[in-house]
BABA-453909 format. One line per 3 residues: number of its first residue (from 0); their letters; for each residue x, y, z of C-alpha. Coordinates in steps of 0.25 Angstrom, whole numbers, plus 5000, padded with zeros to 4 digits. Example, Ala and Ser with C-alpha at 12.3 -4.5 7.8 and 13.67 -1.06 7.14 Angstrom:
<sebas>
0) AS) 5049,4982,5031  5055,4996,5029;
</sebas>
This chain:
<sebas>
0) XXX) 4929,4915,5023  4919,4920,5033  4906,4919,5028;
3) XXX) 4899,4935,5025  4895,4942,5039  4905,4934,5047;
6) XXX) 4917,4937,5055  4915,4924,5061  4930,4915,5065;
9) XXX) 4930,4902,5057  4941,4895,5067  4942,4894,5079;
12) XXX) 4929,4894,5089  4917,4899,5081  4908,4903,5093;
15) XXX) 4921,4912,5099  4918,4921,5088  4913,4934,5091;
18) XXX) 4907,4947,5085  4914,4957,5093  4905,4970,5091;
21) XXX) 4905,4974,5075  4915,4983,5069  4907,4987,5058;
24) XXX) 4899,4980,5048  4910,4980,5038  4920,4974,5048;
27) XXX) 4917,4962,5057  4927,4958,5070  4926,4946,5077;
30) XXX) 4934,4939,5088  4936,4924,5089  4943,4919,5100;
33) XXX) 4958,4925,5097  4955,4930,5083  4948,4944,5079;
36) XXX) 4943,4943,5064  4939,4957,5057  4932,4955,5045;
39) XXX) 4929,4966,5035  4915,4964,5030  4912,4970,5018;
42) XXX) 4910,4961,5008  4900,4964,4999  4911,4977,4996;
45) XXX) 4923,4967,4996  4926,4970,5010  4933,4985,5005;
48) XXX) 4939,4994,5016  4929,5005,5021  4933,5014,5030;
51) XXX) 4923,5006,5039  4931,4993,5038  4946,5000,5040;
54) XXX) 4938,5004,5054  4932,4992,5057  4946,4983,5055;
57) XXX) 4954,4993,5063  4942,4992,5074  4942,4978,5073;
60) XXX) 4958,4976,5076  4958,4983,5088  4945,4976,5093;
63) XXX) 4955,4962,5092  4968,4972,5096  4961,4976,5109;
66) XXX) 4955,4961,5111  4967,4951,5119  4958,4939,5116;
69) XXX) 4962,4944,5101  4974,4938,5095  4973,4939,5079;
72) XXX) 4966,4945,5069  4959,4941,5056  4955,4951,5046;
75) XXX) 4946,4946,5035  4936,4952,5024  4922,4945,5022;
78) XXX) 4917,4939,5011  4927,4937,5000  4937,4947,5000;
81) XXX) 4945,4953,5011  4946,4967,5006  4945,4973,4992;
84) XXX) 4951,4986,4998  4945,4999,5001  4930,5000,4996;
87) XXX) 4934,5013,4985  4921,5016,4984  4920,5020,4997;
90) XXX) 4934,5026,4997  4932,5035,4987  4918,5038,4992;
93) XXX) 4925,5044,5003  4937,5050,4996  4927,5058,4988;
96) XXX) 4919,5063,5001  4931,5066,5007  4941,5072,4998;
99) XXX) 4941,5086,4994  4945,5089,4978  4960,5089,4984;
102) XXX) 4967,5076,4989  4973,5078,5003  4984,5068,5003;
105) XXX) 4985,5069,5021  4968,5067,5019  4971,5054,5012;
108) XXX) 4983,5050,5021  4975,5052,5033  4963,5046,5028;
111) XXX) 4972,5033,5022  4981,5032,5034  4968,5031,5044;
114) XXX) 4964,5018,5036  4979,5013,5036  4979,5015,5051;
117) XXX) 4968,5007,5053  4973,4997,5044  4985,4995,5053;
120) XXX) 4978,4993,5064  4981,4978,5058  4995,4980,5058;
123) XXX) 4996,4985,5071  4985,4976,5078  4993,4967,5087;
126) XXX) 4986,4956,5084  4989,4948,5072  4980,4951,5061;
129) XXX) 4976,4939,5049  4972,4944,5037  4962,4935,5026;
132) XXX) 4964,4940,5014  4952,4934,5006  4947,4938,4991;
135) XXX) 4953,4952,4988  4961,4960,4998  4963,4973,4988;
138) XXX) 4968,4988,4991  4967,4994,5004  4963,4981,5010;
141) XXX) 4979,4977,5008  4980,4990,5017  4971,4982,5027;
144) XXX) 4976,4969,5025  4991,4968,5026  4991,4975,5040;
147) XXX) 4988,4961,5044  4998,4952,5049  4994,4939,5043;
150) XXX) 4987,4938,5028  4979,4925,5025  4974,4925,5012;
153) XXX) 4965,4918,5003  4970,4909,4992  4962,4917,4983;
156) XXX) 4962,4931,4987  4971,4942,4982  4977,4954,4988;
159) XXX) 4981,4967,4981  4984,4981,4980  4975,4986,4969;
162) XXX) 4976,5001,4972  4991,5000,4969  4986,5003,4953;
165) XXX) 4978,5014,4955  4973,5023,4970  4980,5018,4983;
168) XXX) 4993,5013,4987  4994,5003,4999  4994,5011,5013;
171) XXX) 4996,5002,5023  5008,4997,5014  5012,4983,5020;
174) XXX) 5013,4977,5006  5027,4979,5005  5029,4975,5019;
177) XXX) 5022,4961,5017  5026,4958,5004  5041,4966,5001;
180) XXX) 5045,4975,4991  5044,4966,4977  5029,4960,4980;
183) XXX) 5024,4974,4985  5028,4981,4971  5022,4969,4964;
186) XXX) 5010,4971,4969  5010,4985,4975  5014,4992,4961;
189) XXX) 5003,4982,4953  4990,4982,4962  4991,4966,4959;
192) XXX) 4984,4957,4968  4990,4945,4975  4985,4932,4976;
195) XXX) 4986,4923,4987  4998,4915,4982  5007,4927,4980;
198) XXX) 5002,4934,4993  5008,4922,4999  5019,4922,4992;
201) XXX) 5023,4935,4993  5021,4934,5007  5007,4943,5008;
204) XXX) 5000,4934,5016  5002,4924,5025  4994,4913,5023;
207) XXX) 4982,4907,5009  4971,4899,5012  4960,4895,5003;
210) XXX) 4948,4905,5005  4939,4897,5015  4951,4895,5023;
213) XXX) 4956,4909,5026  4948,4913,5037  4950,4899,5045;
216) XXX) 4966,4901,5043  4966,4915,5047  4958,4911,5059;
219) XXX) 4965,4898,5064  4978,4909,5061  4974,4920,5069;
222) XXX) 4969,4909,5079  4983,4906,5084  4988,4918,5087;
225) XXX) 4981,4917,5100  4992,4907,5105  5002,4919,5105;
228) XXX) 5001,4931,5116  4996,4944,5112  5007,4951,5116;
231) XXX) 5016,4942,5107  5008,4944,5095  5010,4959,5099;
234) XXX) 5022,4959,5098  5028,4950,5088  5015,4959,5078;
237) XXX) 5022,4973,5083  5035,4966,5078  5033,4961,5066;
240) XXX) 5025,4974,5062  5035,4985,5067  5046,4979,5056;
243) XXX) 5038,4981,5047  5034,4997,5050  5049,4998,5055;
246) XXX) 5051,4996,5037  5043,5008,5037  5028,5003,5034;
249) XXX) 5022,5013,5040  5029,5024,5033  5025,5015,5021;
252) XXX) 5011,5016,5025  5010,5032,5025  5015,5032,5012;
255) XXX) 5006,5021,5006  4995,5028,5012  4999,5042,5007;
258) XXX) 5002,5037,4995  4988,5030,4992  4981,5043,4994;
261) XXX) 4990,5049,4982  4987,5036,4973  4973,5039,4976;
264) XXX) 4972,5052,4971  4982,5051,4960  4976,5055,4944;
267) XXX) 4974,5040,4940  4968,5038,4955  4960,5049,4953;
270) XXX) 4955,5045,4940  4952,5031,4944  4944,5036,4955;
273) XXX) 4936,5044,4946  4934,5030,4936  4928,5025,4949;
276) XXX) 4918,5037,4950  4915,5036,4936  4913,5021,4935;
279) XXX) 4913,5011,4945  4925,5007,4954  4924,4992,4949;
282) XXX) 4929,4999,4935  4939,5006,4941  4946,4994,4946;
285) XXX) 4944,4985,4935  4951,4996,4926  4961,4997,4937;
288) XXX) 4964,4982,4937  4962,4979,4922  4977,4980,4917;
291) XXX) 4979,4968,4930  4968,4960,4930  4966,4960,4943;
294) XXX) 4956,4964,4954  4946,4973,4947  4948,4966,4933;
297) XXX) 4948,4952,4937  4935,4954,4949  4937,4951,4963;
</sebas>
């Protein structure tokens, strides 16, 4: 994995790398040669989603959309973890400065469906774009990460939907799309985290390597995408992708993000944010996971 403070290309030629003007501190961009890599940089918070890094990835993609020398896309976390989903201190921070006593649902919608845009900037980019999923990938960084068209992940990193069990429901919603109906339940209707091995099997990712290997692969991957034109990659992208929203993902999408603001403010939501106000958030989500013994409860 890059060393901390890095953005920096590990194949290919070393001294192509460029800083191309910063995104923000919290999201680094660099172009190699061929290859664009956007790096969220928050480590030391486990690289959670602020409103600051959904801006800085959606900046990012059309920095290497608008570039022709560009022909893929990595997006990577530093440090450990890819994403450990949004940063809810934060979240609810700003929920409380920005909600009145009533719940406007078209608010929350509006609010929601801005970051779901930017994540699909992603989807939409015609580029393809490599994801390394490194460590934890948790929450609303799933919503982030599956717009990719290409997963590599870590032989010891997990992937999950925690806020399946208590406040959220997926909004960019392409879980069912990339894994089917019976793996989507399994792990939709349980919060459960995958490891690599079933990610794999199951069809989530495309690709394991051992940890120090990630980046390289992902790299010497997205590398080879310059021996095909543009235009081809265009296309054959806009193809594969508008099946897909012909089986109605983006009517999939409203309703998942619609129906993450209602799982939010639900009673048992409500009362689970308050356990946070009350205590810590690190309780709240070890009491969360405790009947599982997963995330919270076994540590990341």
């Amino acid at each position: 994995m890059p060393s901390p403070g890095t953005a920096r290309l590990l194949y290919g030629n070393p001294d192509a790398t460029q800083e191309v003007g910063p995104v923000s501190s919290q999201v680094l961009y660099s172009e190699n040669e061929s290859v664009a890599v956007i790096t969220i940089n928050r480590p030391e918070r486990l690289n959670t989603l602020t409103e600051e890094v959904i801006d800085g990835v959606a900046v990012s993609i059309d920095r290497a959309t608008v570039n022709d020398a560009i022909s893929a896309v990595i997006l990577r976390g530093e440090g450990q973890n890819v994403s450990a989903g949004y940063d809810l201190d934060v979240f609810l921070q700003n929920n409380e400065a920005s909600n009145s006593e009533i719940w406007d649902p078209v608010q929350d919608y509006r609010s929601m469906s801005a970051n779901v845009s930017k994540f699909m900037k992603i989807w939409e980019c015609p580029k393809p774009v490599i994801a390394e999923i490194s460590g934890w990938a948790i929450g609303g960084a799933t919503d982030l990460l599956l717009c990719a068209d290409l997963m590599f992940m870590a032989s010891d990193a997990h992937i999950g939907y925690a806020p399946s069990r208590i406040y959220g429901t997926p909004t960019t919603m392409l879980w069912v799309y990339r894994i089917g109906l019976e793996h989507a339940k399994q792990f939709l209707l349980t919060g459960r985290p995958i490891d690599a091995e079933t990610a794999l099997r199951i069809g989530l990712v495309s690709q394991v390597f051992e940890g120090e290997e990630l980046s390289v692969a992902a790299e010497r991957e997205a590398q080879r995408f310059a021996n095909i034109p543009l235009n081809q990659l265009a296309l054959n992208k806009l193809l594969i992708n508008q099946a897909f929203e012909n089986m109605g993902l983006r009517t999939s999408q409203m309703l998942g993000t619609f129906f993450d603001g209602i799982a939010r403010h639900t009673p048992e939501a409500q009362r689970w944010v308050g356990d946070i106000a009350d205590g810590s958030l690190r309780d709240a989500i070890k009491n969360r996971d405790r009947p599982w013994g997963d995330y919270g409860e076994r540590g990341r």
